[in-house]
C-alpha positions as CSV (number, residue, x, y, z in Angstrom):
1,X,0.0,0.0,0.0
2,X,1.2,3.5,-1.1
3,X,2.2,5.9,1.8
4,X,-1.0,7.9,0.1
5,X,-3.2,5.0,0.5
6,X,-2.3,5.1,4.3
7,X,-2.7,8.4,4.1
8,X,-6.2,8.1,3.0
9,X,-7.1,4.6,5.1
10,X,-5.8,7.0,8.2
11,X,-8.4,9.6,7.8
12,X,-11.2,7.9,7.0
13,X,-11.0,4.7,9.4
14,X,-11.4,6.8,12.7
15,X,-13.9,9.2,11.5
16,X,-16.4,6.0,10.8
17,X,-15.2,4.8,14.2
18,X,-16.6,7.8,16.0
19,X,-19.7,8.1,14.0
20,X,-20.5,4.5,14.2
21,X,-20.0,5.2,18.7
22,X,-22.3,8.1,17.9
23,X,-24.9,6.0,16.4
24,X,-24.5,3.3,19.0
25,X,-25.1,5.9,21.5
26,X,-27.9,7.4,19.9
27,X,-29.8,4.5,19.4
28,X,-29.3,3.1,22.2
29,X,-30.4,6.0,24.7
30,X,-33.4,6.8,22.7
31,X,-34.4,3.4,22.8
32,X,-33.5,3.5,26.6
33,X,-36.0,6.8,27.4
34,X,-38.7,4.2,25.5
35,X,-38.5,1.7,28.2
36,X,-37.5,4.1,31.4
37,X,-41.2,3.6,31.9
38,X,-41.1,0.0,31.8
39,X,-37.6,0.0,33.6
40,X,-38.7,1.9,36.9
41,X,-42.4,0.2,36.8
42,X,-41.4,-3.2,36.8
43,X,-38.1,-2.0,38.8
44,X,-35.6,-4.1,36.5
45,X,-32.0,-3.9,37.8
46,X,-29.4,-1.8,36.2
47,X,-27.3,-5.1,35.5
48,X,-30.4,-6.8,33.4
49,X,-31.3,-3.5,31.6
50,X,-27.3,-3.1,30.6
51,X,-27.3,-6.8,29.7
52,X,-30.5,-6.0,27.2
53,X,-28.3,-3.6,25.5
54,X,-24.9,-5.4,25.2
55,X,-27.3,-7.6,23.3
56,X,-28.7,-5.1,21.4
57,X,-25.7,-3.8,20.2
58,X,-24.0,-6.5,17.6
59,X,-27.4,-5.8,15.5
60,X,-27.7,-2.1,15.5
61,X,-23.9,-2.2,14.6
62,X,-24.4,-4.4,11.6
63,X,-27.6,-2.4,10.7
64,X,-25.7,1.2,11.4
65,X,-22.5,0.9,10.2
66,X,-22.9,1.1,6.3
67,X,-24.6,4.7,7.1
68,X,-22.0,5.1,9.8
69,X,-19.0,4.4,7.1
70,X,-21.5,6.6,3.9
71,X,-21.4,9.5,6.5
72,X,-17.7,9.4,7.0
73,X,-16.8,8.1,3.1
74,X,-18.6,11.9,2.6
75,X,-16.8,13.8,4.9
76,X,-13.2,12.7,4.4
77,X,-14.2,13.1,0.8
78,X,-15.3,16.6,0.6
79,X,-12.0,17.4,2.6
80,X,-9.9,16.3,0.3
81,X,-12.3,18.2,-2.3
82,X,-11.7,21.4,0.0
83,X,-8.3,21.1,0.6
84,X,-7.5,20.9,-3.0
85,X,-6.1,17.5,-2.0
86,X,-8.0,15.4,-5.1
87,X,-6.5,18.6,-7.5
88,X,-3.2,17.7,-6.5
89,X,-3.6,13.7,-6.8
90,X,-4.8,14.6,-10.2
91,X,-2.2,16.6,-11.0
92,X,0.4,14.4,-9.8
93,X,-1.8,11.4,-12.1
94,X,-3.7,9.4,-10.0
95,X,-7.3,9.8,-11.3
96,X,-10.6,9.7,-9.0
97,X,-10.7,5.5,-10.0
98,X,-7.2,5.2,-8.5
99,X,-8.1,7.8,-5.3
100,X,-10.8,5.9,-4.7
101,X,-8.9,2.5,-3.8
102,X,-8.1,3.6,-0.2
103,X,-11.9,4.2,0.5
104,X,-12.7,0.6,-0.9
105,X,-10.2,-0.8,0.9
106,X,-11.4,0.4,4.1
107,X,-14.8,-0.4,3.1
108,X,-14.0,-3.9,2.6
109,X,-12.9,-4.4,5.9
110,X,-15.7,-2.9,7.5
111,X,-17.5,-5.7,5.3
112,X,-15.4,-8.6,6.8
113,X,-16.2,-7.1,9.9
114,X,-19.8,-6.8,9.6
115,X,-19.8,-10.7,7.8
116,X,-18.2,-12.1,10.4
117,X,-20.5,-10.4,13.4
118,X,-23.6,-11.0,11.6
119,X,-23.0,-14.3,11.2
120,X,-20.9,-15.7,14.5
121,X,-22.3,-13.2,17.2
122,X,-25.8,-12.0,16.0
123,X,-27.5,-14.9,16.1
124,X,-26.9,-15.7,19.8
125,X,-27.4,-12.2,20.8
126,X,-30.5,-11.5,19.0
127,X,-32.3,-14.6,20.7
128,X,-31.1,-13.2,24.5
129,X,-32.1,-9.8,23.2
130,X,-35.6,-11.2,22.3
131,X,-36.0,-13.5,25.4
132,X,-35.3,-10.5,27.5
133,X,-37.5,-8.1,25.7
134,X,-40.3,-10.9,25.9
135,X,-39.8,-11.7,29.2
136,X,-37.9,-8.7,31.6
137,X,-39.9,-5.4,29.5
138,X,-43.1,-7.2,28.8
139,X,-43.2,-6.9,25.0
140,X,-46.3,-8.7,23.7
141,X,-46.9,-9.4,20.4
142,X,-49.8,-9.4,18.0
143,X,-51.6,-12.4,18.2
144,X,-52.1,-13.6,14.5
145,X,-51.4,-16.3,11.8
146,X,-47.4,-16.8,10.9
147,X,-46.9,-18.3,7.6
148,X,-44.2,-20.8,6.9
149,X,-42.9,-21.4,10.8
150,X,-39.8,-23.3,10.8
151,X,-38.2,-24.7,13.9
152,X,-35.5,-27.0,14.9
153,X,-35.7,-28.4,18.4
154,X,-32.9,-30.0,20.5
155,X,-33.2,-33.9,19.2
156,X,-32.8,-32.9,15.7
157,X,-36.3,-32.8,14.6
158,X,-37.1,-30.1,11.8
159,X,-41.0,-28.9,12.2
160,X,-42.3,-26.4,9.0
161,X,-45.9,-25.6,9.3
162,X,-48.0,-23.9,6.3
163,X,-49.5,-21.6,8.4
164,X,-49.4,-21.0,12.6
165,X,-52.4,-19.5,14.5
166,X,-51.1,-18.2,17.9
167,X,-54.8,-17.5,18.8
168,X,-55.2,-21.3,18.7
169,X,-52.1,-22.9,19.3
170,X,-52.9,-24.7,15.7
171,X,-50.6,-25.5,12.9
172,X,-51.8,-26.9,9.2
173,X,-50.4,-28.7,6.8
174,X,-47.0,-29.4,9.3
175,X,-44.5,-31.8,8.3
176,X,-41.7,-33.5,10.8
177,X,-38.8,-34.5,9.7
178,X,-36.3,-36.6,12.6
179,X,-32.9,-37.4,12.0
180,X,-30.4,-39.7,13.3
181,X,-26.9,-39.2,14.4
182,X,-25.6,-38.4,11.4
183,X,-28.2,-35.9,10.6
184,X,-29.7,-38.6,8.1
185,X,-33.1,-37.7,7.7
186,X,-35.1,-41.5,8.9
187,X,-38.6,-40.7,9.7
188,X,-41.1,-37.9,8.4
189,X,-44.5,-37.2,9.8
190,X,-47.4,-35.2,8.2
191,X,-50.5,-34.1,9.7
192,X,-53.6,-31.8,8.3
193,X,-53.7,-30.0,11.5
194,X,-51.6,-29.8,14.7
195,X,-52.7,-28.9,17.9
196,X,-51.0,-27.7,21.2
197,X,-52.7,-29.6,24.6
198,X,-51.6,-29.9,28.2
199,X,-50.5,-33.3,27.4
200,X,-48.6,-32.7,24.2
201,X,-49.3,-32.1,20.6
202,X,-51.9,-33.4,19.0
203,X,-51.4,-34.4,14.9
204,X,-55.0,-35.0,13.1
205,X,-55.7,-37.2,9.9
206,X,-51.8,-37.8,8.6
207,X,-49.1,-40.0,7.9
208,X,-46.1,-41.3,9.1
209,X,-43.2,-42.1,6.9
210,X,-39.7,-44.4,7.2
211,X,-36.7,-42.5,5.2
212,X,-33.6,-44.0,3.5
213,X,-30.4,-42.1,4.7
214,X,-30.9,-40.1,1.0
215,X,-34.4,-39.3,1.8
216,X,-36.2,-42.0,-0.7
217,X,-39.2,-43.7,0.7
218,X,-38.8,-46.8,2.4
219,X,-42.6,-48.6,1.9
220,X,-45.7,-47.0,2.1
221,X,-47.0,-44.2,4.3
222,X,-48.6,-45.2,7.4
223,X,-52.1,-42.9,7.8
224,X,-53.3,-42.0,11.5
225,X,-56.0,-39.9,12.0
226,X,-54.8,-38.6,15.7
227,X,-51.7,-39.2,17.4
228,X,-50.1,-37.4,20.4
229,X,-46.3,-36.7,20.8
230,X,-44.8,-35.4,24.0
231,X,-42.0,-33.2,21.7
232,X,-39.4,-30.7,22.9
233,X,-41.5,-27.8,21.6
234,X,-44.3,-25.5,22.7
235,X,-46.3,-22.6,21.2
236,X,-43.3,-20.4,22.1
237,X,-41.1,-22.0,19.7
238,X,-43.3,-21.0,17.3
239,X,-43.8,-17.4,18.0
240,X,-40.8,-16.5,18.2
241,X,-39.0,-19.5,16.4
242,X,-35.3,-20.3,16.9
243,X,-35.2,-21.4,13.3
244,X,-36.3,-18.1,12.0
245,X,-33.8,-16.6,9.0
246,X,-32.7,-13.9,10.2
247,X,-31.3,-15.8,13.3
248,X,-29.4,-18.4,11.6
249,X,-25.9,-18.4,10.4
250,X,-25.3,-18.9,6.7
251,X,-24.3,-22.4,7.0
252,X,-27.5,-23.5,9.4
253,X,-29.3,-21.3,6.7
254,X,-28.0,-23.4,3.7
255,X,-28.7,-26.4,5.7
256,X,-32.2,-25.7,7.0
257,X,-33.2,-25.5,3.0
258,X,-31.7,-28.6,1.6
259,X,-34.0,-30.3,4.4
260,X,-36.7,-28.1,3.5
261,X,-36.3,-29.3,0.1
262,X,-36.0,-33.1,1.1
263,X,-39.3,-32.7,2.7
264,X,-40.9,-31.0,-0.1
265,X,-41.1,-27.5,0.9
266,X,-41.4,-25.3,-2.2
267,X,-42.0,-22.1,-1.3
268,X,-38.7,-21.3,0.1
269,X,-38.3,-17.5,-1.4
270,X,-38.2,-15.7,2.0
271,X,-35.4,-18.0,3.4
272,X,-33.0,-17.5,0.2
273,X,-33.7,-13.9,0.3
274,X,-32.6,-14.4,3.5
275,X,-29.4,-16.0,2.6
276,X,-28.5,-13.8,-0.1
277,X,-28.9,-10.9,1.8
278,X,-26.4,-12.2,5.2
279,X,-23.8,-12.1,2.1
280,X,-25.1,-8.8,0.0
281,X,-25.7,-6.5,3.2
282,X,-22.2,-6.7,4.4
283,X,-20.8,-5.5,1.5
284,X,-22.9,-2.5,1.4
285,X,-20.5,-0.5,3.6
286,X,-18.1,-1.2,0.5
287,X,-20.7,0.6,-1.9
288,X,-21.4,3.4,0.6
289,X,-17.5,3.9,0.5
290,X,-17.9,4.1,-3.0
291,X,-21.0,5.8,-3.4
292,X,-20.3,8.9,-0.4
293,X,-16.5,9.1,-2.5
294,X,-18.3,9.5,-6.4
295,X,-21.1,11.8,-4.9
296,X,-18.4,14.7,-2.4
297,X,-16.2,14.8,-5.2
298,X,-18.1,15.7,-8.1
299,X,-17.9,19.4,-9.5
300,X,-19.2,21.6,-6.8
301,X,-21.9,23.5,-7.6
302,X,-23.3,26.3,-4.8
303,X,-21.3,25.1,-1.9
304,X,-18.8,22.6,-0.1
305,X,-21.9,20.7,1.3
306,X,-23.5,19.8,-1.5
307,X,-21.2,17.0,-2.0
308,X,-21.8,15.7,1.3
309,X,-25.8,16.1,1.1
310,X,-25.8,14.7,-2.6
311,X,-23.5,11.4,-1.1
312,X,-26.2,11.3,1.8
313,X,-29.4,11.1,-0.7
314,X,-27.7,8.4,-3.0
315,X,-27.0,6.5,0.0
316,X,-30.0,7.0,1.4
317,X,-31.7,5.8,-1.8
318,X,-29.5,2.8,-2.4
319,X,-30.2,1.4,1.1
320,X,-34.3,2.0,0.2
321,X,-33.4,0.2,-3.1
322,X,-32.1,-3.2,-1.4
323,X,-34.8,-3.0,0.7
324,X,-37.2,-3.2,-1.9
325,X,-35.7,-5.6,-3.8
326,X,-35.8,-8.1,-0.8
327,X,-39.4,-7.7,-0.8
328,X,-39.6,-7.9,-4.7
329,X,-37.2,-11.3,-3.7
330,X,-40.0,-12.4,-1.6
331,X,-42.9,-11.9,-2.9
332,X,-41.7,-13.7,-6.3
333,X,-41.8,-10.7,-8.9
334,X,-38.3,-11.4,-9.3
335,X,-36.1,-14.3,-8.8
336,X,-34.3,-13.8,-5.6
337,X,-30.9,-13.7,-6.7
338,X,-31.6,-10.9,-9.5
339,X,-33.6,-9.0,-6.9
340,X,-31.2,-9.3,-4.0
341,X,-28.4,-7.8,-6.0
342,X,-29.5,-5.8,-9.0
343,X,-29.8,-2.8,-6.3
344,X,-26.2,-3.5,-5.6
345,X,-24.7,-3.9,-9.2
346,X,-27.2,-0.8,-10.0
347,X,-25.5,1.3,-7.7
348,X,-22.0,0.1,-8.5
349,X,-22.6,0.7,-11.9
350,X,-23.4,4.2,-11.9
351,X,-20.7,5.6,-9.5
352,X,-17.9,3.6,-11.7
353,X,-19.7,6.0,-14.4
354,X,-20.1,8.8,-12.9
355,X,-16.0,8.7,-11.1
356,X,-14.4,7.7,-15.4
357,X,-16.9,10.3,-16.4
358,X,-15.4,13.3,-14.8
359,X,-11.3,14.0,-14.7
């Protein structure tokens, strides 16, 4: 790396540093004057209410930090714009594409960063976060129907229900699929309708079926019309389902829809949204880098913060274009890969553009 690159990585690495603290903060406290109701009514200890935000923390940082690293791409940006800095690169012959390296480089560890947090530490401290949110500040959810519920319990059983009625502890059309050791699938049980008793729950009018180590068919289905199973899950498990997405690392992800699949689970667009996204999402703090730098140092027009607001609104529009296209992703307009990135390759494109079209 170029004592110039240095130069650049140098500036820029603690600015995002403080802004991402500042958001942190931010976030944090006004979430915190939220709950002082809850906090002094229910009198919840200092120690539990810190422990709810240490939780807290590894998502809003992987949800802050591309704005975090756009805001401070912007600034160090416009400075150099100010400071004549980029005139003097460019008259020495590095052009904007070459300047901009430092900024990417940065930005890709900020990525690595964010990967490896979303994907090692989020998951277990978004399910302490929710238990204690549920359980310590009385958060209640909406009472409703879930659609596609899947849930892994401790024996190795995978449980996906069509649809999930919290009102009546019901599921339809659920399917369990046990494994053994090996994580082999060996036995799979449908039922129309499942049902939540004192004593266990209840399947109505299905079948039960052996599995070959590959997943073929051994015989013929068995029918029942009711059985009851005393099984390592309850209606909690599926409110708030440890097998959700968004909670899963990428490998647990991958795996949870091959044995979707091997059950024959076909509607299985939200979970590879879901999947594409833990890899896309980390690398937008590399595109913010690249948008905030394309954006501050385009001709001035009126002023030294028009760069910086113009950096802000593209970023501010790129992150409302990857949000859309997950729910394009979802709903099936699209297919998901095309969806999940074309906001990302969109964006890229036009700031390579816009930095060769301007000396």
């Amino acid at each position: 790396m170029r004592t110039l690159d240095r130069y650049l990585a140098r500036q820029l690495f603690p600015v995002w540093l403080w802004c991402l603290l500042v958001f942190l903060f931010v976030s944090c406290l006004i979430d915190l004057f939220g709950r002082l109701d809850e906090i002094l009514h229910y009198k919840i200890p200092m120690s539990t209410v810190g422990m709810f935000y240490l939780n807290f923390i590894p998502t809003l940082f992987v949800q802050v930090s591309p704005l975090a690293l756009l805001l401070a791409s912007a600034f160090i940006a416009m400075r150099m714009v100010r400071y004549q800095e980029l005139l003097a690169m460019n008259a020495g012959g590095i052009s904007r594409e070459r300047a901009v390296i430092p900024f990417l480089f940065v930005g890709w560890l900020v990525s690595l960063a964010v990967f490896m947090v979303n994907d090692a530490v989020v998951p277990r401290t978004s399910a302490a976060y929710e238990r204690l949110r549920y359980d310590v500040f009385r958060a209640e959810s909406q009472p409703g129907m879930r659609d596609n519920v899947a849930v892994m319990d401790t024996s190795n059983r995978l449980y996906h229900a069509r649809t999930y009625d919290e009102r009546q502890q019901s599921l339809t059309d659920l399917t369990i699929l046990e494994h053994d050791a090996q994580n082999n699938p060996k036995r799979s049980l449908y039922a129309r309708q499942a049902v939540f008793t004192p004593h266990g729950l209840l399947l109505l009018y299905g079948t039960v079926s052996q599995l070959a180590p590959s997943g073929a068919l051994i015989g013929d289905p068995v029918p029942f019309v009711e059985r009851l199973l005393v099984l390592p899950i309850s209606p909690q498990s599926f409110r708030e389902p440890d097998g959700r997405p968004e909670t899963l690392r990428v490998h647990q992800l991958r795996r949870l829809i091959r044995q979707l699949k091997r059950i024959g689970i076909t509607n299985l667009r939200r979970y590879h949204v879901e999947l594409a996204a833990k890899v896309t999402f980390p690398l937008m703090n590399l595109v913010m880098c690249l948008i905030a730098f394309a954006g501050s140092t385009k001709r001035q027009g009126r002023g030294q913060l028009l760069g910086l607001g113009r950096s802000l609104g593209w970023g501010v529009l790129y992150y409302l274009g990857v949000a859309v296209g997950q729910g394009i992703g979802k709903e099936g307009f699209l297919p998901v890969m095309v969806a999940v990135w074309l906001p990302h390759v969109i964006a890229v494109a036009i700031c390579v553009w816009l930095l060769r079209k301007q000396p």
